[in-house]
N, C-alpha and C positions, 0 to 999 in steps of 0.2 A: 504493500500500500504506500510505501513511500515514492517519490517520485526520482526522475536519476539528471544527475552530473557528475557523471562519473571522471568528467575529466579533470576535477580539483581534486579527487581522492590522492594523495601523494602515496608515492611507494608502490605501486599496482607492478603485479606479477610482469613476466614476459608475455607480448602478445600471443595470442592461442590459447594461456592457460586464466588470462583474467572472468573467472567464474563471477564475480562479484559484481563485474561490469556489465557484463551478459547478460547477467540475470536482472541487474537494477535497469537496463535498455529495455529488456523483455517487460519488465512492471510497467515502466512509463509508455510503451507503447500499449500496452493493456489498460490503463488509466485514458491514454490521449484518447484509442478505441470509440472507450463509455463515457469520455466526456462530449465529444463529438456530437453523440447520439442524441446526451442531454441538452447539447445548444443546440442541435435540430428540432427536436420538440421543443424549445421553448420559442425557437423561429417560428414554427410551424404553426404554435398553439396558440402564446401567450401575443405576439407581434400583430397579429392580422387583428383580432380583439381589440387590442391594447392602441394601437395608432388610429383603430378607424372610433373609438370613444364609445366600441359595443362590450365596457365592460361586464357586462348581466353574462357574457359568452362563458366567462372562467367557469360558471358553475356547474358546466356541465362536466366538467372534473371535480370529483372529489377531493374537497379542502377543506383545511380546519374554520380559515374565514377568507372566502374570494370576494366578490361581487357584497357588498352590503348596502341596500337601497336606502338612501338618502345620506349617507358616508362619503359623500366628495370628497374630500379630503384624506380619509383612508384609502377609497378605492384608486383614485392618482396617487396617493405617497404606494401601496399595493404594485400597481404600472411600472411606475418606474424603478420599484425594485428588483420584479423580474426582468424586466427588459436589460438591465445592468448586468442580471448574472450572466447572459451568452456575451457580454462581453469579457468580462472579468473569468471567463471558465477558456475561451480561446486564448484570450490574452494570457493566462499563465502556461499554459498549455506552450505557446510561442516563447515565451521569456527564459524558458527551461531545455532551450534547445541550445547545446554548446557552441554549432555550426554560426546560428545568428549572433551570437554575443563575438563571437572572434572578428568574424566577414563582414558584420552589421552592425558595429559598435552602436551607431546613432538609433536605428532601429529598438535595438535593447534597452538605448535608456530610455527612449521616451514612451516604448510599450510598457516598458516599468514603471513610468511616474506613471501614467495611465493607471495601470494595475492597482499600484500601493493606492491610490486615488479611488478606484471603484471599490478595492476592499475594503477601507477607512469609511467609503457609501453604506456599502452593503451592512458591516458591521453596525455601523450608528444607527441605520435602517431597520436590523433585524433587532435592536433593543427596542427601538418604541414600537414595529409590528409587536411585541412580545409584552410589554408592559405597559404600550398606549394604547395600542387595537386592544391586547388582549389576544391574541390569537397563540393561543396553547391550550393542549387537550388536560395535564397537571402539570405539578407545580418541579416536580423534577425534569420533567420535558424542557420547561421555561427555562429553571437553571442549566441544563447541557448547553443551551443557547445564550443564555449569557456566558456564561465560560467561555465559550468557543470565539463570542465576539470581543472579550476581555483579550482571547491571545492572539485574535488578529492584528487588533489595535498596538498590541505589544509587538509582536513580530515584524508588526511595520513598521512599526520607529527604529527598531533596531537593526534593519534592512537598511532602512533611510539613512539609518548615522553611520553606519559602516559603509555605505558606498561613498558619502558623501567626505568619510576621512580616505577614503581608497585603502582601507581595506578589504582587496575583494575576494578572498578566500572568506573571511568571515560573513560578510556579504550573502556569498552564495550562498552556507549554511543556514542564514536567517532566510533567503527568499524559499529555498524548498522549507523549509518549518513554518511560513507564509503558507505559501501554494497546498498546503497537508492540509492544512487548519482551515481556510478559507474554500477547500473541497467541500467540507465535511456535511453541507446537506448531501451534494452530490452522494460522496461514499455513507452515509442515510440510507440512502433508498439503495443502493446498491449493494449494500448490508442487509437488508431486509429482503430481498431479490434472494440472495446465494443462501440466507439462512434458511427462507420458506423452502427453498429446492433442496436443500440436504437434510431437514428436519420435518416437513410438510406444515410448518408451523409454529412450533412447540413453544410456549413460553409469551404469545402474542398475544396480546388484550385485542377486544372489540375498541376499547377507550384509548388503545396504546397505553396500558395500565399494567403491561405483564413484564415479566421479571426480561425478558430478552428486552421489550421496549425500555425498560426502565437500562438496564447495561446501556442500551447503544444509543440513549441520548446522551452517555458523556463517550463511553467508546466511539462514535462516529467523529472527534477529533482528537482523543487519545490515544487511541488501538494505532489508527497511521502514522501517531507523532512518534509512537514508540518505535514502529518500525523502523521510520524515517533516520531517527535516532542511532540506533542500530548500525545502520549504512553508514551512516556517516563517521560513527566511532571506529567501525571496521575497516572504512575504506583509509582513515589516519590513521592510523595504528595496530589496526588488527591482525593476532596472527594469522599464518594460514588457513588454521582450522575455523576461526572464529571469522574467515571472509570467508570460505566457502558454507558455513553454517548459514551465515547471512545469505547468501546467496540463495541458499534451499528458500529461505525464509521469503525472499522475493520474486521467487517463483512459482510457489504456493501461492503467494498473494496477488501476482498474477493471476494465474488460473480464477483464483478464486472473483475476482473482479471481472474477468470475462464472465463467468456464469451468471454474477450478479447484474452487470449490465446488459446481457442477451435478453434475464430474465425481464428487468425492467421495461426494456423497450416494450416489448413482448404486452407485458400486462399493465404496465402503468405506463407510459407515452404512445406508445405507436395507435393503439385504439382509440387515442382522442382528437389525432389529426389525420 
């Protein structure tokens, strides 16, 4: 579940035998994958609604609060929050590719202020949907999402000040611990996807009130932080064993991200557009 740059890991094996690298290529192509999919649906669904001012359309997807008649003002601050995420879900998608940052310096940085800039939206955004709409099913749901907006807000500053001294190895480790955290509705629904297919269920409230929902409203941006984590202590410093361990580790989460985003399309976006 972490995402890869593999190319500031210092110390990586002889070419042919870097497993770590591989395997962290393999995750981000299985993330960029199912993120794709998610700014297609949200092109597809929430864009055509959203600009033409037929916001009453959301509700024909199930949501916790879409569409509220006579909420002008939620249902616009609502708009433009989705409308933000297919930019902010390509743009980090773009930002995390080594080829552009090297070949494309200008590119990178201003798709970056961009980013940190929609993130810093998004996040501020998703605390007053959460505690000014209201829009939470309980009160641990609520809290996953403030946390989650708490470490965006953090990850960003601390992106921002480290590029801004040029330090950009440290840099980079803040923008992927960025990009993890600022996923995590995405890896949400994508968690709930691969859980339902391996367990047919198990642990799922009607309310989102059940012990798996209650896990993966802080899991959905801790589980990937940890990984993330992971990578990046292995890709500095880790011995052999402990980079190829990692390596299983994001491979596994590979797979499993494909299953989760096939299923999603599947049953939660493709059906609605």
């Amino acid at each position: 579940m972490a995402t890869i740059d593999a190319s500031f890991a210092p110390g990586r094996p002889a070419r042919g035998t870097d497993w770590l690298g591989r395997a962290a290529t393999f995750c981000y192509l299985a993330i960029a994958a199912g993120q794709l999919l998610f700014t297609a649906f949200i092109l597809l669904f929430y864009y055509p609604s959203a600009l033409s001012g037929d916001f009453a359309a959301w509700n024909t997807k199930p949501l916790i609060k879409g569409f509220v008649p006579g909420d002008a003002a939620g249902n616009l601050f609502f708009a433009v929050h989705v409308l933000m995420a297919a930019l902010i879900t390509f743009g980090g998608l773009v930002q995390l590719i080594p080829a552009i940052r090297t070949r494309r310096p200008a590119l990178h940085r201003w798709n970056g202020r961009l980013y940190m800039l929609s993130a810093l939206a998004l996040a501020l955004g998703g605390l007053w949907l959460t505690w000014g709409r209201g829009t939470w099913l309980n009160l641990p749901g609520a809290f996953g999402i403030t946390l989650d907006a708490l470490l965006i807000l953090g990850f960003g500053w601390l992106a921002w000040r480290s590029a801004r001294a040029q330090r950009f190895a440290a840099h980079r480790r803040w923008a992927i611990r960025l990009f993890v955290v600022a996923s995590a509705v995405w890896f949400m629904r994508v968690g709930y996807m691969a859980w339902g297919i391996a367990t047919g269920g198990a642990g799922i409230g009607k309310a989102m009130d059940g012990p798996f929902d209650l896990f993966l409203a802080f899991a959905n941006s801790l589980l990937p932080l940890a990984v993330a984590e992971l990578y990046l202590r292995a890709g500095a410093r880790g011995t052999p064993a402990a980079r190829k361990g990692v390596a299983a580790l994001l491979a596994l989460a590979g797979l499993v991200i494909l299953a989760g985003s096939a299923g999603a399309w599947m049953m939660m976006w493709s059906p609605y557009i």
